[in-house]
C-alpha positions in Angstrom: 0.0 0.0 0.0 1.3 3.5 -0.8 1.4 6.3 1.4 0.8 8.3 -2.1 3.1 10.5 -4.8 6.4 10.9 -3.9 9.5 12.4 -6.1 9.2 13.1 -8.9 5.7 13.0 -8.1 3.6 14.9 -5.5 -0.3 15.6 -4.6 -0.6 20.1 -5.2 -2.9 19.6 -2.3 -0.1 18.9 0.3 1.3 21.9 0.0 1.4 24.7 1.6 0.2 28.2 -0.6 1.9 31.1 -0.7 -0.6 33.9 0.1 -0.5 37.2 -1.8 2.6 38.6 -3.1 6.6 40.1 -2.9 5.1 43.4 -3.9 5.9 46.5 -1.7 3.0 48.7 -0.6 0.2 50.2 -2.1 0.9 47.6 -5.1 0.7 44.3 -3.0 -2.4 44.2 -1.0 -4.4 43.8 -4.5 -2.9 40.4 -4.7 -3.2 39.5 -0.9 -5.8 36.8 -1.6 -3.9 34.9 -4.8 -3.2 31.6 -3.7 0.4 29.8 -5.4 1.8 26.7 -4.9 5.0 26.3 -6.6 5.0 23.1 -7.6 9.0 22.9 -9.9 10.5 23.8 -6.8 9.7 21.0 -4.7 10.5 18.6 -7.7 14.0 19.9 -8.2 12.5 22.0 -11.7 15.9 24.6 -12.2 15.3 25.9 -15.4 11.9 27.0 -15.4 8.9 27.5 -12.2 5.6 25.7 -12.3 3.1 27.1 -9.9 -0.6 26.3 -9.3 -2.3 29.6 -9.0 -6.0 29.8 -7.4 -7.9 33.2 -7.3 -10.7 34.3 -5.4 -13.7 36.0 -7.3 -12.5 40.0 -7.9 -8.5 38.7 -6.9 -5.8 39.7 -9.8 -3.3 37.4 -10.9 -0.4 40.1 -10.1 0.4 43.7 -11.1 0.2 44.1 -14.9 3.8 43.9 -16.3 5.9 42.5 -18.8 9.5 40.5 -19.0 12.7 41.4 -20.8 14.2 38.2 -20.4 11.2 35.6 -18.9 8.8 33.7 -21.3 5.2 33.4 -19.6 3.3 30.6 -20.4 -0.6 30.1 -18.2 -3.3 27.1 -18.5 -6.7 27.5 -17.5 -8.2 24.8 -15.3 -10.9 25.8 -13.8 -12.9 28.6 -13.5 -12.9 32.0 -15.7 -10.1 34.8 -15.7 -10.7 38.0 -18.0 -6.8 38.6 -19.7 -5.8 42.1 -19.8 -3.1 43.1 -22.2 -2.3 46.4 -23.6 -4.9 45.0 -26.2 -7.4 45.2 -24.3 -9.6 42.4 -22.4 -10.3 38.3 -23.5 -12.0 36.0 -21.5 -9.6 32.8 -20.7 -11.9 29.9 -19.5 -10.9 26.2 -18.9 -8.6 24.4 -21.4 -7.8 28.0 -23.0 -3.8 28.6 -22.9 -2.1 32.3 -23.2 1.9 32.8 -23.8 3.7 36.0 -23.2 7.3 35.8 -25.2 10.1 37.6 -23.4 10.8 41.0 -24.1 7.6 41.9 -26.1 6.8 45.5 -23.4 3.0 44.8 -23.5 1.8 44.2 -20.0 -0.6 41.4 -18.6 -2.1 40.0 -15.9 -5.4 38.4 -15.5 -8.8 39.5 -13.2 -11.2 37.2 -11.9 -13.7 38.6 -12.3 -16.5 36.0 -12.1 -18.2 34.7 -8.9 -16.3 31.6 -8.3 -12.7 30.5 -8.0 -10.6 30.0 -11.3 -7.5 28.0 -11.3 -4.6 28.0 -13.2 -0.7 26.8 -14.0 1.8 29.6 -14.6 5.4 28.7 -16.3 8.1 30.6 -16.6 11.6 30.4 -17.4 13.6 32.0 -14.6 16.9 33.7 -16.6 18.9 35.5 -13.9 19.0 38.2 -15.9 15.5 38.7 -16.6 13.6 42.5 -15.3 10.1 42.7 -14.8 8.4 46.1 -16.0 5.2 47.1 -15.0 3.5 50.0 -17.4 0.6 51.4 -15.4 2.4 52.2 -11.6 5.7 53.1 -10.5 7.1 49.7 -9.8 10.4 48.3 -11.4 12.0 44.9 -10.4 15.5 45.2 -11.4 17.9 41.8 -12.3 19.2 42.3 -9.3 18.0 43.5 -6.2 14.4 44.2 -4.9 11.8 46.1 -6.0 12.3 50.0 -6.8 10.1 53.0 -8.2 11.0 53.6 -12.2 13.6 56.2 -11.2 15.7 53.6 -9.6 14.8 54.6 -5.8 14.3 51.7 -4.2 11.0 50.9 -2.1 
């Protein structure tokens, strides 16, 4: 009898979320209910981060933003999430897939903004030298070091 998954398999469910985000103050407490489990980490994953996302109804996925050096890549499992892109707005709802090459400046994130709970997997390559961008606020995350307003000053 097995006492379930083990390396290099594991049950999402047994671990522990990560509640709301890195981001300094005002920008994080919009993501303070996004659930994540990473789920590469815990497998030994070096080259690119899994994580199982869950958000609650009105919850964004993160600030928008973009990647200079990070490809995005996000799966839709359950639930519905509204995409917003300097595009404008699509509706992403179970089995529907969205990809955001590195270094193309148009910033995403996703809303939900249905009733229920939407799910999702986020990948990502993780380059050391990647910066993340984000258009609308004055929030810049630098290769290295943390968070900082556009001018540089940091938070």
């Amino acid at each position: 009898m097995s006492d379930g998954p083990k390396q290099p398999a594991l049950d999402p469910e047994r671990l522990e979320p990560r509640m709301g985000s890195s981001y300094p103050e005002p920008w994080g407490s919009a993501c303070s209910n996004r659930e994540k489990r990473a789920l590469g980490d815990p497998l030994g994953l070096t080259a690119f981060g899994v994580n199982l996302v869950r958000l609650p109804p009105g919850a964004p996925s993160s600030q928008r933003h973009w990647h200079s050096h990070e490809d995005e890549f996000v799966y839709v499992l359950e639930g519905e999430l509204t995409l917003i892109t300097d595009a404008g707005e699509q509706v992403l709802t179970p089995g529907m897939v969205a990809a955001f090459p590195a270094g193309k400046a148009d910033g995403h994130h996703m809303v939900n903004k249905s009733r229920a709970w939407a799910t999702y997997l986020e990948v990502g390559s993780r380059p050391p030298e990647d910066e993340v961008h984000y258009p609308d606020i004055d929030l810049f995350l630098p290769a290295k070091g943390g968070f900082c307003h556009k001018n540089g000053e940091p938070y």
